[in-house]
Structures are given as structure tokens and as C-alpha cells.
C-alpha positions as CSV (number, residue, x, y, z in Angstrom):
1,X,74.1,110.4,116.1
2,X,76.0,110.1,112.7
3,X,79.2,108.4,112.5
4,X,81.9,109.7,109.9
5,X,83.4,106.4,108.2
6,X,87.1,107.0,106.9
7,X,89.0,105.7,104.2
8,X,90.5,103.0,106.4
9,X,87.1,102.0,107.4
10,X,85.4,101.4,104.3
11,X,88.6,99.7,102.9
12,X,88.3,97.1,105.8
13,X,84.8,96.5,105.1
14,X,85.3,96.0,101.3
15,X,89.1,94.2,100.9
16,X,90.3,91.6,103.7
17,X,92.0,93.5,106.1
18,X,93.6,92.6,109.2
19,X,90.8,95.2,110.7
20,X,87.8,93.2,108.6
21,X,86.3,91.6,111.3
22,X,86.2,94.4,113.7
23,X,84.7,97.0,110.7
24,X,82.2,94.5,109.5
25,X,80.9,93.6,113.0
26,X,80.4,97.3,114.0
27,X,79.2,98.1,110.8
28,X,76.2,95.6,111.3
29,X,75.6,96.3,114.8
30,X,75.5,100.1,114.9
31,X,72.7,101.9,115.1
32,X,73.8,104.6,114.2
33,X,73.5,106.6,110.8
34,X,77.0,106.4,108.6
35,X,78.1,109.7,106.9
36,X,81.6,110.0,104.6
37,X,82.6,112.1,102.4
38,X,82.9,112.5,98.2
39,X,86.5,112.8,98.7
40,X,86.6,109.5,101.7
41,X,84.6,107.3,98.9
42,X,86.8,108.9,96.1
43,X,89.9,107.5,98.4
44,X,88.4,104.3,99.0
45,X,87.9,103.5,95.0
46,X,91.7,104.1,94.7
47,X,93.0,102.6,97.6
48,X,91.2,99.4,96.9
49,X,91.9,99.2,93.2
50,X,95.8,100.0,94.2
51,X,95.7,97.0,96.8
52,X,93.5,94.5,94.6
53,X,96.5,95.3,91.7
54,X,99.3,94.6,94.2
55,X,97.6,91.7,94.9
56,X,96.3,90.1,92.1
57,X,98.5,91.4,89.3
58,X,101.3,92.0,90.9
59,X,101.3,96.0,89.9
60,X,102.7,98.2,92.4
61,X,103.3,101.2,90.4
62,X,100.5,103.7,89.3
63,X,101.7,104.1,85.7
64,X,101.5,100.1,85.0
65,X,98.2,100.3,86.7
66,X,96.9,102.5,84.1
67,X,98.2,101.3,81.5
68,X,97.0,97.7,82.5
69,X,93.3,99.6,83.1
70,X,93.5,100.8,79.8
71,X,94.4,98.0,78.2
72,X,92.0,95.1,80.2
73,X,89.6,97.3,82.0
74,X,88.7,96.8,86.1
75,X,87.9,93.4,86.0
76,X,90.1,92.3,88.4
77,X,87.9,94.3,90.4
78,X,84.9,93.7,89.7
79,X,83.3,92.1,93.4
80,X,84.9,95.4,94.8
81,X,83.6,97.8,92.7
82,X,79.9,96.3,93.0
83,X,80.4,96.5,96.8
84,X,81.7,99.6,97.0
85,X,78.8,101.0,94.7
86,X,76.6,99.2,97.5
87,X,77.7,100.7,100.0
88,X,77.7,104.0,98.9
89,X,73.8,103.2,98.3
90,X,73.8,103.0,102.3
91,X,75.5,105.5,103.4
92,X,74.8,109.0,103.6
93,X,77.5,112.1,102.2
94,X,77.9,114.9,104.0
95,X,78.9,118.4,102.5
């Protein structure tokens, strides 16, 4: 059986969430193969750099995010970004 992660999901597993421990433990547990989407994983890379600037930074807006991004780079989201490229070592895309 496959299961289709969502956007929510993989955010959960990457950035504390209130949903973290619930993601995590089902993610280790399942025995099932994981399937997403381009457009889910595209999702997730934005949605995590938008919550790690709001966070961190202090940058709500999108245009100060990319004009902070073009300025210093992602490296106030560096762990994420290695996790997320991962995880999307381990899971599979569908079409």
C-alpha cells in the first residue's frame, strides 16, 4: 500500500510542529511505502523557509524574504534544507 504524504505532513516531520510527534512516530513505524508529489515537496520547501523566516528573522512578508535571500543566502535554513533533501531521498514521487 503507498501512502500520499501532504504538505502538512512533511512540514511536521521537518520544523517543530504541534503535529511533530504524531508525524515522526508514524513516519518510523509505517510500513508502508511514502509517495508525494513534485508540487507537495515544492510546497514544503516554501512553507518551511516562510515559517523558519517568521521565526528566526522575524520576516513575515515574501518581498523582505527575498530580498533577505538575495542578500544572505538560506542559511538560516540550512538543517531544514539538508533534511528536506533527505527525505526526498526516501520517499518515492508519483506522476
Amino acid at each position: 500500500m503507498e501512502i500520499f504524504l501532504d504538505t502538512s505532513f512533511l512540514v511536521s516531520l521537518l520544523i517543530e510542529t504541534k503535529k511533530s510527534d504524531k508525524a515522526i512516530n508514524y513516519f518510523e513505524r509505517a510500513e508502508h511505502r511514502f509517495v508525494t508529489s513534485v508540487s507537495v515537496f515544492e510546497e514544503t520547501l516554501y512553507t518551511g523557509v516562510r515559517l523558519l523566516a517568521d521565526e528566526k528573522l522575524k520576516i513575515r512578508g515574501r518581498y523582505h524574504l527575498q530580498d533577505y535571500i538575495k542578500k544572505k543566502g538560506y542559511t538560516f535554513a540550512k538543517d531544514f534544507l539538508a533534511n528536506l533533501y533527505t527525505l526526498s531521498n526516501i520517499i518515492d514521487y508519483s506522476a
